[in-house]
C-alpha positions in Angstrom: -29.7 87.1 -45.7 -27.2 88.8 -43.6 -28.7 87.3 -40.7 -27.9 83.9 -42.3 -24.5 84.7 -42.8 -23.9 86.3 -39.4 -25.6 82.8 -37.8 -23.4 80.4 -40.1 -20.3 81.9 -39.0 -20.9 81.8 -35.6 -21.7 78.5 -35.7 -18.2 77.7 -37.9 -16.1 79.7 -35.0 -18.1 77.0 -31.9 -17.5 73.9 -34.1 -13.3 75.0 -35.2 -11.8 74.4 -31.9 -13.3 70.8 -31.9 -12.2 70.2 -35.6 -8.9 71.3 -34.7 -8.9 68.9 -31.6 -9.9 66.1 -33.4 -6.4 66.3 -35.5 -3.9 67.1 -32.6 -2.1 64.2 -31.0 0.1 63.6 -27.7 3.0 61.9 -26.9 5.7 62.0 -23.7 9.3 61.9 -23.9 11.4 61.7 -21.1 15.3 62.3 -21.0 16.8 60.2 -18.2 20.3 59.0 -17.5 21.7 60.5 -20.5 18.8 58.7 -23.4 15.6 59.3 -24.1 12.7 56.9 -23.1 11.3 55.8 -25.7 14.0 56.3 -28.0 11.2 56.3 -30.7 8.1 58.0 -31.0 5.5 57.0 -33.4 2.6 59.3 -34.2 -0.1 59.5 -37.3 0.8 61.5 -40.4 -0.6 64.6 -40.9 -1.8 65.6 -37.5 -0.4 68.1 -35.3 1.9 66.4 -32.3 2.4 67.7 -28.6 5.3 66.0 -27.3 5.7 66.7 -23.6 9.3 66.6 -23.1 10.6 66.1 -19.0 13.9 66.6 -18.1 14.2 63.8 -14.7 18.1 64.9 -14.6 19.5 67.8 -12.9 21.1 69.6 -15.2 20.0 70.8 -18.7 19.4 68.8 -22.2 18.3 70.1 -25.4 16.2 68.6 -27.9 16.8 69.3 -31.0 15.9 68.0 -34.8 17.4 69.4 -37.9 14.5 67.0 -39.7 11.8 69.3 -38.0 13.9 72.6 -37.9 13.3 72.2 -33.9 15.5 73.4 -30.9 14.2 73.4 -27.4 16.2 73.7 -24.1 15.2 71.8 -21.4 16.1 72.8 -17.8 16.6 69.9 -15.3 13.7 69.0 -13.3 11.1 70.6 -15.6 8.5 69.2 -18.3 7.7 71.7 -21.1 5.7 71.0 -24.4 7.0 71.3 -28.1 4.5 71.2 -30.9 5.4 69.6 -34.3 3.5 69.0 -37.7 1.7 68.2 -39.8 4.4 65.6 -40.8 4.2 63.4 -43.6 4.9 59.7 -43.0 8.5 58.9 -42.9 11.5 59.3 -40.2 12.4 62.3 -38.2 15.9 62.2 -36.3 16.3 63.6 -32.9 19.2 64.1 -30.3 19.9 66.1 -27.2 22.3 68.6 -28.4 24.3 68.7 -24.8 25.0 65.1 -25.4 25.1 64.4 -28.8 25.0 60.7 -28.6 21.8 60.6 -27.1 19.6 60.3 -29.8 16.0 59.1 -31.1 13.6 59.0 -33.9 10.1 60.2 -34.8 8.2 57.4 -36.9 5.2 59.0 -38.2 3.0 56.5 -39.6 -0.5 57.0 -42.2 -4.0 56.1 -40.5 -4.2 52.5 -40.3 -0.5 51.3 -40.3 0.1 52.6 -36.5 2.6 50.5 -34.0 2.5 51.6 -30.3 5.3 53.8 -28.9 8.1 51.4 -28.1 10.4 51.6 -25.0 14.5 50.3 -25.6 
């Protein structure tokens, strides 16, 4: 019996990382001349996101989201990733906190209703 259990767990801890896997989702943002491109994201609901932010200008930005409770510097010249969610479906604001008026939004969408990422 305890070999049973010892065998089953084992097998649980190989199979996890590929469950887990299955339910994470990328995206890339990229800040550029003062906006981001695309200004929105869309992603599916409850999944875990990777948004790979770069930074093409020279000096830093900031993203940050008081929606996701997020706040990432971003030095110029450099890509970095930021994980969000799960998020349920609905609207997540976004804006570079160096430039305030640079600004975008997270649309994150249930299986089956999903637009592609569009670029302004």
């Amino acid at each position: 019996m305890r070999m049973l259990a010892v065998t089953s767990a084992f097998l649980l801890a190989l199979l996890a990382p590929a469950a887990l896997a299955a339910d994470n989702h990328s995206v890339t943002l990229t800040i550029k001349d003062d906006s981001f491109t695309p200004s929105t994201l869309t992603v599916p609901a409850d999944t875990r996101i990777e948004i790979e932010i770069h930074n093409t200008r020279a000096l830093p930005s900031e993203f940050e989201s008081f929606d996701l409770n997020r706040e990432k510097v971003v030095p110029g010249g450099t890509t970095l990733s930021l994980w969000i969610g799960p998020l349920a479906p609905g609207k997540y604001k976004f804006f570079d906190d160096f430039n305030p008026g640079v600004t975008g939004v997270i649309v994150v969408e249930k299986p089956g209703n999903k637009t592609p990422n569009k670029t302004p």
